[in-house]
Each structure stands twice: as C-alpha cells, then as structure tokens.
PAVO-65789 format. One line per 3 residues: number of its first residue (from 1); for each residue x, y, z of C-alpha. Coordinates in Angstrom, 3 decimals. Layout:
% residues N
NUM> X Y Z | ... $
END
This chain:
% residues 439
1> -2.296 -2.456 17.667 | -0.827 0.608 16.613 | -2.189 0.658 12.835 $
4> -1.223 -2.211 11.156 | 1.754 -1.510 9.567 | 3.577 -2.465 6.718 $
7> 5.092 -5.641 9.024 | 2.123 -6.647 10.534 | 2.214 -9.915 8.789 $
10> -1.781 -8.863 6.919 | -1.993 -7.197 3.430 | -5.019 -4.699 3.323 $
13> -4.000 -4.012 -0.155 | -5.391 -6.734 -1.625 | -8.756 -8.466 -2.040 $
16> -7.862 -11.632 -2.852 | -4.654 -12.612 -0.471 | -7.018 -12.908 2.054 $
19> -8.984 -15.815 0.005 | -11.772 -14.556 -2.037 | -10.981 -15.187 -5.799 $
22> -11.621 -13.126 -8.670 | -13.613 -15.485 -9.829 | -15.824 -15.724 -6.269 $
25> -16.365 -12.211 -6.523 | -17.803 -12.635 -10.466 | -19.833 -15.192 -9.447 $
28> -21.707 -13.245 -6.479 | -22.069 -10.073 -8.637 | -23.281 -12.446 -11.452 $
31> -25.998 -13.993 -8.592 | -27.242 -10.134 -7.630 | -29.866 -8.154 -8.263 $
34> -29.821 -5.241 -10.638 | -31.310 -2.796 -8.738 | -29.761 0.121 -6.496 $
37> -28.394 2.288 -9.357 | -28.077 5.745 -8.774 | -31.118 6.403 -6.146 $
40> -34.004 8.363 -6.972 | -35.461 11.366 -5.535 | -37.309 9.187 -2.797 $
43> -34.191 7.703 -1.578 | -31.697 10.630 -1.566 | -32.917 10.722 1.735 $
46> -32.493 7.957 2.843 | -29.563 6.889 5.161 | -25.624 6.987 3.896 $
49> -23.879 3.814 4.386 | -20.265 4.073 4.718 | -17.968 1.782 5.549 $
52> -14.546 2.026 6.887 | -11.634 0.115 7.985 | -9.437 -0.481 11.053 $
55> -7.032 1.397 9.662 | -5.276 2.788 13.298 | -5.822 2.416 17.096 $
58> -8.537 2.634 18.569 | -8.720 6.326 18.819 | -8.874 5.647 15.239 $
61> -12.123 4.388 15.167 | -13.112 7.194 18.283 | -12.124 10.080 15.813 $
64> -13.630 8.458 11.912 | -17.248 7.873 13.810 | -17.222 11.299 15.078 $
67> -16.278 12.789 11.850 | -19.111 11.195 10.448 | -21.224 11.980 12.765 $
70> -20.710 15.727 12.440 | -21.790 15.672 8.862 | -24.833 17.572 8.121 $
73> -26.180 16.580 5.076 | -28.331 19.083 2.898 | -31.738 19.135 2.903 $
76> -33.231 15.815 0.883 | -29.732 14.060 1.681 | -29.601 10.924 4.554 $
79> -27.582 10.811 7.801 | -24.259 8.865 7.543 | -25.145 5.295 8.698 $
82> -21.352 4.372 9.794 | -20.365 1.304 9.907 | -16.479 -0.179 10.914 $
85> -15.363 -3.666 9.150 | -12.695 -5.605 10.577 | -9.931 -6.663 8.223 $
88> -10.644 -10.168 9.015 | -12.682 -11.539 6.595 | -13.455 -8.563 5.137 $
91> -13.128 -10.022 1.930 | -16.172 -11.799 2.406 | -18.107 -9.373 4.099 $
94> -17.622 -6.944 1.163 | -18.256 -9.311 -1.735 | -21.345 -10.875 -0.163 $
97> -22.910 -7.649 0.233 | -22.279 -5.978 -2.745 | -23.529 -8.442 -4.405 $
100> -26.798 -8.711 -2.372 | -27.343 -4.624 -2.817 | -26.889 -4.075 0.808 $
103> -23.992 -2.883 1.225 | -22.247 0.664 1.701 | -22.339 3.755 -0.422 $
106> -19.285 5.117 0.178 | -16.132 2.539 1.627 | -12.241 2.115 2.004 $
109> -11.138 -1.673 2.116 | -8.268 -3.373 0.101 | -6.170 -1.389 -1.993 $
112> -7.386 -3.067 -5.227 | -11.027 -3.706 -3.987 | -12.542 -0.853 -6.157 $
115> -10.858 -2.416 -9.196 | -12.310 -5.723 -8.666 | -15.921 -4.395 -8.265 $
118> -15.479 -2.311 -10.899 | -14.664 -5.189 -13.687 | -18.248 -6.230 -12.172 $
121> -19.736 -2.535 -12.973 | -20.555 -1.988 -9.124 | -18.337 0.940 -8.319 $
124> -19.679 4.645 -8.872 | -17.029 6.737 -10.843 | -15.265 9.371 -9.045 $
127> -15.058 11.641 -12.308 | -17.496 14.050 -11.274 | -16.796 14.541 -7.650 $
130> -13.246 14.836 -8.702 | -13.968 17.462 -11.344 | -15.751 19.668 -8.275 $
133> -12.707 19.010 -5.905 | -10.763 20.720 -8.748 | -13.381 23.527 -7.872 $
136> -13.048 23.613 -4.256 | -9.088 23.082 -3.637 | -9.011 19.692 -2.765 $
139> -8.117 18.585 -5.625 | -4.513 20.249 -6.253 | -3.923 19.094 -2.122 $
142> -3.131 15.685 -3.541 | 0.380 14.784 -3.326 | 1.916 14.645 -6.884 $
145> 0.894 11.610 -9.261 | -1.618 10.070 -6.761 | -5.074 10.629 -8.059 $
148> -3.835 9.333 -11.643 | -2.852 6.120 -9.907 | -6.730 5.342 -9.793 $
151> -7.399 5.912 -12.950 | -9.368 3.139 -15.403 | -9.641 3.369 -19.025 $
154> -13.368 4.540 -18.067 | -13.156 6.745 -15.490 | -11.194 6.895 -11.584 $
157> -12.218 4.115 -9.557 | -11.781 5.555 -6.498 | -9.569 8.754 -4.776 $
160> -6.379 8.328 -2.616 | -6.971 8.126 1.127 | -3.809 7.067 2.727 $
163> -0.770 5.671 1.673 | 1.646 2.942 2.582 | 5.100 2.984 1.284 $
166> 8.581 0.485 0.653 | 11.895 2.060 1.657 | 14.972 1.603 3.763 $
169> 15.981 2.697 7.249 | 19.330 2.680 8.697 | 20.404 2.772 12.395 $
172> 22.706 5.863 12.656 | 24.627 3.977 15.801 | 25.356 0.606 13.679 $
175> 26.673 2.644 10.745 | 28.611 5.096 12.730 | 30.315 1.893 14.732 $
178> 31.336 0.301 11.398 | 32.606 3.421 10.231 | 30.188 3.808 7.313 $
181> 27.480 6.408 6.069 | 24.253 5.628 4.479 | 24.620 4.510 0.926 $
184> 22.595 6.324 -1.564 | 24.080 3.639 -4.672 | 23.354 0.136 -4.932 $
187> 27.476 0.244 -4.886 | 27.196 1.802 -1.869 | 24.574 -0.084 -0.098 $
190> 26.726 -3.032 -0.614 | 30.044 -1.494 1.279 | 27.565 -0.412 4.266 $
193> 26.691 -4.011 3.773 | 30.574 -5.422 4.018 | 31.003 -3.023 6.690 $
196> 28.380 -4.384 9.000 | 28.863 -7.966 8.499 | 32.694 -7.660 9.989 $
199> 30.420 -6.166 12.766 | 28.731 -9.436 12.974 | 25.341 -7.422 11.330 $
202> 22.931 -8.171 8.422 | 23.319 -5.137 6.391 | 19.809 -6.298 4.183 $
205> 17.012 -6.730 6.975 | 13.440 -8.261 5.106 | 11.401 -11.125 6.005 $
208> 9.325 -13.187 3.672 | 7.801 -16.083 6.051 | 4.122 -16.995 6.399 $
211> 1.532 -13.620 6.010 | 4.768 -11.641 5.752 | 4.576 -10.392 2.237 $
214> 7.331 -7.063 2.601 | 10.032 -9.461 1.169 | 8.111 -9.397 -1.696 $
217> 7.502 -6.084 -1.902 | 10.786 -5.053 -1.271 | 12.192 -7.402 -4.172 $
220> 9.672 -5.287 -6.611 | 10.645 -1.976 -5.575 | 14.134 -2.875 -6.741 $
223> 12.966 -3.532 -10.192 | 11.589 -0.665 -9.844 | 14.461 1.538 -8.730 $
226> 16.347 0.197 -11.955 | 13.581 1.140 -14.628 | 11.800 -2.227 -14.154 $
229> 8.465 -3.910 -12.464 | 6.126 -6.534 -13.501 | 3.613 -5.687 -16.076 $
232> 3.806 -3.682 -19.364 | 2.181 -0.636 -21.027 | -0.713 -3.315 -21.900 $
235> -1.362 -3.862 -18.021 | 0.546 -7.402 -19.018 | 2.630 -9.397 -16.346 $
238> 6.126 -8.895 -18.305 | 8.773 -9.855 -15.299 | 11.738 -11.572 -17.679 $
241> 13.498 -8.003 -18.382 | 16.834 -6.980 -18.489 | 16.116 -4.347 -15.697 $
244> 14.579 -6.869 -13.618 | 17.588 -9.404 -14.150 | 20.025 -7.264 -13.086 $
247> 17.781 -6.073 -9.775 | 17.257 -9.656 -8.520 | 20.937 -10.756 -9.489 $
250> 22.271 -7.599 -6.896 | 20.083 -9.374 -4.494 | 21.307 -12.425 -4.890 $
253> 24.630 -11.645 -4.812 | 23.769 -9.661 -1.083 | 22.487 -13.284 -0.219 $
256> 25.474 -14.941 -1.553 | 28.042 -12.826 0.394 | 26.460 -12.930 3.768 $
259> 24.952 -9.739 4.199 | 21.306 -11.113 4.406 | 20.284 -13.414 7.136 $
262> 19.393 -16.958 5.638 | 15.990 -17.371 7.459 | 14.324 -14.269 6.382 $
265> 12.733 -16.217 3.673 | 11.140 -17.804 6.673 | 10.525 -14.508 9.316 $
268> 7.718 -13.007 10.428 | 7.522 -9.034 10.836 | 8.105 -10.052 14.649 $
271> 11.358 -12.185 13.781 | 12.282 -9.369 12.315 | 11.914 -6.586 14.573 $
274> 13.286 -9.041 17.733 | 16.431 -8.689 15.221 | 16.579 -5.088 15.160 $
277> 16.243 -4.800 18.968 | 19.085 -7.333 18.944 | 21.078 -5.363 17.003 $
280> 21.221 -7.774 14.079 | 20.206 -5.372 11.264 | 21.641 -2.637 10.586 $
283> 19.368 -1.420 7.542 | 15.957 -2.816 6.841 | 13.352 -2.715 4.245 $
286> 9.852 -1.920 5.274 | 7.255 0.565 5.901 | 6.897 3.807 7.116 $
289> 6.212 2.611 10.639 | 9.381 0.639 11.635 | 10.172 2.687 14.681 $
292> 6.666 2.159 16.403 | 7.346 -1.762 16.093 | 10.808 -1.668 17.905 $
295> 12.136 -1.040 21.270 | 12.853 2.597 22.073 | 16.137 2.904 21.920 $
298> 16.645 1.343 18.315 | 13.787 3.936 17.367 | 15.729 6.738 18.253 $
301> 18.540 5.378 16.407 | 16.605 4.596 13.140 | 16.768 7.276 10.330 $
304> 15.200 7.137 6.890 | 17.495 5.995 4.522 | 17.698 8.447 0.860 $
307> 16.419 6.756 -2.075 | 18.630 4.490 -3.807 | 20.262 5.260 -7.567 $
310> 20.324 1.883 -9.040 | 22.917 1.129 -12.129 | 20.173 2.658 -14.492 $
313> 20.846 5.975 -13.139 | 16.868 5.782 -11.516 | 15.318 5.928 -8.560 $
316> 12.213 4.623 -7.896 | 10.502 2.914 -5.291 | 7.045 0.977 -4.898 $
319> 4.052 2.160 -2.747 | 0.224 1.541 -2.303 | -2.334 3.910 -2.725 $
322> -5.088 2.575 -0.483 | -8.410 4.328 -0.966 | -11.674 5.464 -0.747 $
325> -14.701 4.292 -3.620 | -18.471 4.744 -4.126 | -20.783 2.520 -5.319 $
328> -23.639 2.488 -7.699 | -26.184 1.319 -5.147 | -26.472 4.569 -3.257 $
331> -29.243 6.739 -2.172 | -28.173 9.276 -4.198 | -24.905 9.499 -6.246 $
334> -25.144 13.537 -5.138 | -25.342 12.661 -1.661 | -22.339 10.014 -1.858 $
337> -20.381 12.704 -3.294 | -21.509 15.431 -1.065 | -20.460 13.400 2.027 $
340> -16.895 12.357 0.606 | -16.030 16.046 0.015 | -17.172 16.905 3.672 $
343> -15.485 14.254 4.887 | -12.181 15.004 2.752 | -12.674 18.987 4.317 $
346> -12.865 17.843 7.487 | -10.520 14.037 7.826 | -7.386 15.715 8.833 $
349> -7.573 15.058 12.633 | -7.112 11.226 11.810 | -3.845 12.204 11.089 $
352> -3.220 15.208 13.512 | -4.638 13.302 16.423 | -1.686 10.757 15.608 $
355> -4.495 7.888 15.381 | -2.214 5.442 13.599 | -3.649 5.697 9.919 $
358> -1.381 5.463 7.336 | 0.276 8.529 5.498 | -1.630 11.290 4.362 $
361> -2.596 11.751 1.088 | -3.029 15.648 1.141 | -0.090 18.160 1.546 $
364> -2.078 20.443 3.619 | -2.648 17.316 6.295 | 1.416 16.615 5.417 $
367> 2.249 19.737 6.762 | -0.046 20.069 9.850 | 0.064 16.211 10.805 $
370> 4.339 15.920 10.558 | 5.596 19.404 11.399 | 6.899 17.640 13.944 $
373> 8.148 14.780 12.779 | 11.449 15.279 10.539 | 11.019 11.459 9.673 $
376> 8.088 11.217 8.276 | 8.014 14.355 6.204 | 11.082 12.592 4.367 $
379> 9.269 9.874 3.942 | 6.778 11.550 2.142 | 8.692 14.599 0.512 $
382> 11.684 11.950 -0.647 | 9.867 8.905 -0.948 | 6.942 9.516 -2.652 $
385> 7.053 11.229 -5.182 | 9.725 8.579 -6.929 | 7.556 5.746 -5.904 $
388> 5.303 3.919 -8.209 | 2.154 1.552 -7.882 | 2.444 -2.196 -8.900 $
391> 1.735 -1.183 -12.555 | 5.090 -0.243 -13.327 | 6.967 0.166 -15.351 $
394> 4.500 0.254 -18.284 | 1.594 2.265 -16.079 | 1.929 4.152 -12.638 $
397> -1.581 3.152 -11.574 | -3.243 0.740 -9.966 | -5.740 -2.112 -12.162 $
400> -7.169 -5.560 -11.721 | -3.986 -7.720 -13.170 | -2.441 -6.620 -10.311 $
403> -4.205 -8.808 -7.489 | -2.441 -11.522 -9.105 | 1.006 -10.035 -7.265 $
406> -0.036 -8.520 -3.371 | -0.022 -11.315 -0.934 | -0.337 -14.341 -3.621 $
409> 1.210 -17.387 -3.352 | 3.678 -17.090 -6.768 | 4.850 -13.681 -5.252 $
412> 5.418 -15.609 -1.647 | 7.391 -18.476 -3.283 | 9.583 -15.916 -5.712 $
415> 10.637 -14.081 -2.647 | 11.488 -16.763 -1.056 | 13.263 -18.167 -3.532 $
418> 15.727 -15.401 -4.090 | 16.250 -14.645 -0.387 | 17.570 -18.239 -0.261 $
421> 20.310 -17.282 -3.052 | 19.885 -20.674 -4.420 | 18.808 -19.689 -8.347 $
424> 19.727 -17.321 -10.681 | 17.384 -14.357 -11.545 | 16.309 -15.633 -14.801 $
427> 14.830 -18.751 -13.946 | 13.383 -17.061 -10.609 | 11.647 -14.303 -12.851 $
430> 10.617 -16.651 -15.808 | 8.648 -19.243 -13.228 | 7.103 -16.265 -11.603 $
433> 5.982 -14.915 -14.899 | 4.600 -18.625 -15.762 | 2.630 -18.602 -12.312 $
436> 1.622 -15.532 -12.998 | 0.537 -16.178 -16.159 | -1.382 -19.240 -15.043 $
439> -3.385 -17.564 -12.329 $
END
C-alpha cells in the first residue's frame, strides 16, 4: 500500500469515523486512574513510549523505527520504547489505553485525536516545546499558518507532522483533445466541463460511496473557496450561508448538466481511479497522491490543477493537518519534549527516502524531499497556503466540534445527496446542519 492516500476509502483524520464515540472516549477517561502526570525524577528515566502510525510503505515503518532508535537521550532521560499501531482499530487501541495510563508519551493517530483527549485533560501542551523550537529554528520551518491550526483556547494541542490536502488535477491529453485549458474560475471549470462531455468525459471526477469520504471533502472545500465552511467564529456548525448556497448550487448545476457521473455518490476510490485509466475523467478532486493510484500513462498525463477563484473573488481550499501530541502520563514532560525536537531535527528522510508519508510539514524537508518533483512542490507552494482546516470560515484551526464532520454519517448522506442533483442547496445544507446539530 503505497501510503494511504486521500482515496484509500479510510479517514485517519478522525477518531470517531472509525466507531469510537465522543462519548466512549469520556467514559474510559472518566473510568481511569489519575496518576501518570508529569513523571518525577525517578521516572525520567524510565523508557519513552511513542507511538506511530502506518502512515507509508513499509520502508515507512523501516526508516521511523530507525530514527527512533538513533535517539540518544540525555543522561536521566529513557530509551524510545517504539511502538507502530495499525489504523485498524486504532480507535480503540488508543482510547483504552489512555485511559488505563499505559499508553504512549509521545503519538501521531487521527487528525483530531489530540483534541478529543484533550477535552478529557490527557494531552501534554506543546506550548513550551514550541516556545524552544522558536529557539532552535524549527519553529519558523513550518509552512505558513500550520502550527496555529493546533491551537486551543489553552494552549497547542499538538504540532503539524504531515499534511493531506483537497484539490483538482487535470489530464493535460483530455484537455488538449477537447481543445480546452485548465480553468482557474468556477466559469471556467464549467466550459472545460462542456468541453469534455462532447468528448464523452466527466469533467467533475469524486466519489462518495461506502468509506469513501473525498466527496465530502471536496463539497467543503468549495464552500470554502467562496468565503464559506461549516462552523462559525464560536467553533458553531453554521452550514445555511449564502456562501455555502451558492457553492453547492454550482455543484448541482455540474450534476444537472451531465458533467458528473451519476454513480459517484456510490464509488469507491477504486471506481474511481478504474475511471481515470478509462479515460472517463478528465479532472478529478482528490489528494495529493492521485498519480500513484493510476496506471502509468494517465500519471504522466495528470497535472495539478491552479486553485480555483470562486464568484467571491476567493480562493481557498480545505486540508488536514495530521499530527504529532504528548501526553500527560510521561516519564518526564522534559524527556517527551527532548525526543520530539530530536526527532523533528532528524525526520526528514521519511520524506527524502520517498517512504509514502504524507506532505511535509517543514519547508526545509519541502525543498530537499520535492526538488524533484515539479508536482508536488505546487501542491504545496499553491495549495497550501490558501487552504484551510475544517474550522472555517469562522477559525482556521482544528477543535473537537469538528469530529462531528470527517467520515460521519450526516457528512456521507449530504454528499451524496448533492452528487445525485436531486435537491436544492438549501434544504441539503439546512438537514445537514440539523444532523449536525443533533449529533
């Protein structure tokens, strides 16, 4: 599995689309022990736990065990005690041991995980160790806006560790036979679109079926784009706007003249890369790694589309900031700290080794990692610094609310019920904002 992209049909975002509620998670922190806390003297030296994902290959997993088991900790300060949890289930695995007090120091996991532990006052603030990387340089290697993204009303939850972004690409070949160039308008997204279906080609690739949650995604970043989103300054879900209206009405309309295929509500990321390598779509909405999921030929053809200008005059986009966090039971909160900047100093051969992790969250990896790779650096040097976290439009970070959207079931059947073009926006927004509400 080459990292499990954007289309692979699993959302590592998210704690709870995988099945553990909000309310599970209370309830085991409520049943836990109190103790752990900071560490004492006597346990600074004992060992590190951290915890890490899948989050690439296999070499993946070859290269983040050998990073950690470099580290040398200073004198008084455990060995790393590395440990790699699959993504399924690890909802549960989490959960259960954080509430039991035996589990990591330092972790990635779900995108919102830290924020849910956190409301339970389990994670370790990153305050401090973020206040040294100002110190030390890493801190100004962040790409623009991301650390904010993790920031609480008391304190960051967590820092950025790799990134996963919504955008468009276009195949070059399909455009140039229909006598069209990428759009960079909605107006002009929607002639590529006319263009390609006399060509017999959906002009709007997504897909929305079951554990495909991109279509939803997708249908968010266009609020986005035009000024909107789904929750207010107050962290509130607000999804009736004007801005949001108008989004999901253009994508209706796309629906309504042809130039969507009327079973994406129902594919699967491999439905719809079978229709790329058939030629079928001509643009499509997804991740940052499209071309590793299709045949090599339609890879060569596939180029990164430029943001969009919707009719606000905005662009704007929506991405995940997935993440590292600490936790309050630690050995030591020094040595926690001590190992994430090592590990930070000495991480960016995940990314030049190519093992599959998502993008990088430091410009200095950026430009060592995709000097090569004309692609991705748009990606990142177009893409991301227009794109915004779930929050928006009221807040560009990242906070619990927002596990009621990634990979839940009101966000599943709103998708689907706007790729089917059978419903105006309105009444699509208003009974997402009532499910919403009502989670």
């Amino acid at each position: 599995m080459a990292s499990l992209p954007s289309g692979s049909g699993f959302t590592r975002r998210t704690l709870l689309g995988a099945g553990v509620s909000a309310l599970a998670v209370g309830a085991l922190a409520a049943c836990s022990t109190s103790g752990g806390g900071g560490g004492g003297a006597g346990k600074a030296s004992q060992p590190l736990k951290f915890w890490n994902q899948p989050w690439g290959a296999p070499a993946f997993l070859t290269e983040d065990q050998r990073i950690a088991a470099a580290y040398k900790p200073k004198s008084g300060f455990g060995k790393i005690q590395y440990r790699q949890v699959q993504w399924a289930n690890f909802t549960q695995t989490y959960s259960t041991a954080v509430a039991a007090n035996t589990g990591p120091a330092v972790s990635s996991g779900g995108g919102t995980q830290a924020f849910l532990f956190e409301s339970q006052g389990k994670i370790a603030y990153a305050d401090d160790l973020l206040d040294s990387w100002k110190k030390n340089g890493i801190y100004d290697d962040f790409l623009p806006g991301l650390v904010d993204t993790l920031k609480t009303k008391n304190g960051y939850a967590a820092v950025p560790y790799n990134l996963d972004m919504r955008l468009f690409w276009y195949r070059k070949d399909l455009l140039e036979k229909a006598g069209v160039q990428a759009p960079t308008t909605w107006d002009e997204f929607e002639n590529v679109c006319k263009a390609l279906k006399k060509q017999g080609i959906y002009g709007y690739g997504t897909y929305s079926g079951a554990g495909a949650f991109t279509g939803g995604h997708t249908l968010v970043a266009h609020m986005i784009n035009n000024g909107g989103g789904l929750f207010n300054e107050n962290q509130e879900v607000d999804a009736v706007t004007d801005a949001n209206i108008q989004a999901m009405e253009w994508v209706i309309g796309l629906v309504k003249n042809g130039y969507v295929d009327p079973r994406s509500g129902t594919y699967t990321s491999a439905n719809a890369y079978a229709q790329m390598n058939a030629n079928k779509f001509g643009m499509i909405w997804d991740g940052a790694g499209t071309p590793a999921n299709v045949n090599a030929s339609v890879a060569s053809n596939l180029e990164v589309g430029t943001p969009l200008t919707g009719p606000s005059g905005k662009k704007g986009a929506l991405y995940f900031p997935n993440n590292i966090m600490m936790y309050k039971n630690t050995p030591s909160q020094a040595a926690s700290e001590a190992f994430l900047t090592y590990y930070y100093q000495n991480m960016k051969t995940l990314w030049t080794k190519k093992t599959g992790i998502g993008l990088a969250p430091l410009q200095s990896i950026v430009k060592a990692a995709y000097a090569d790779d004309p692609k991705t650096t748009a990606i990142v040097e177009n893409w991301q610094p227009i794109s915004k976290t779930w929050g928006a439009p009221g807040q560009n970070t990242v906070f619990l609310n927002v596990t009621k959207v990634d990979g839940t079931q009101p966000m599943i059947n709103f998708a689907q019920t706007i790729l089917a073009g059978k419903t105006d926006a309105k009444t699509a927004l208003t009974t997402l904002q009532n499910a919403l509400k009502s989670a």
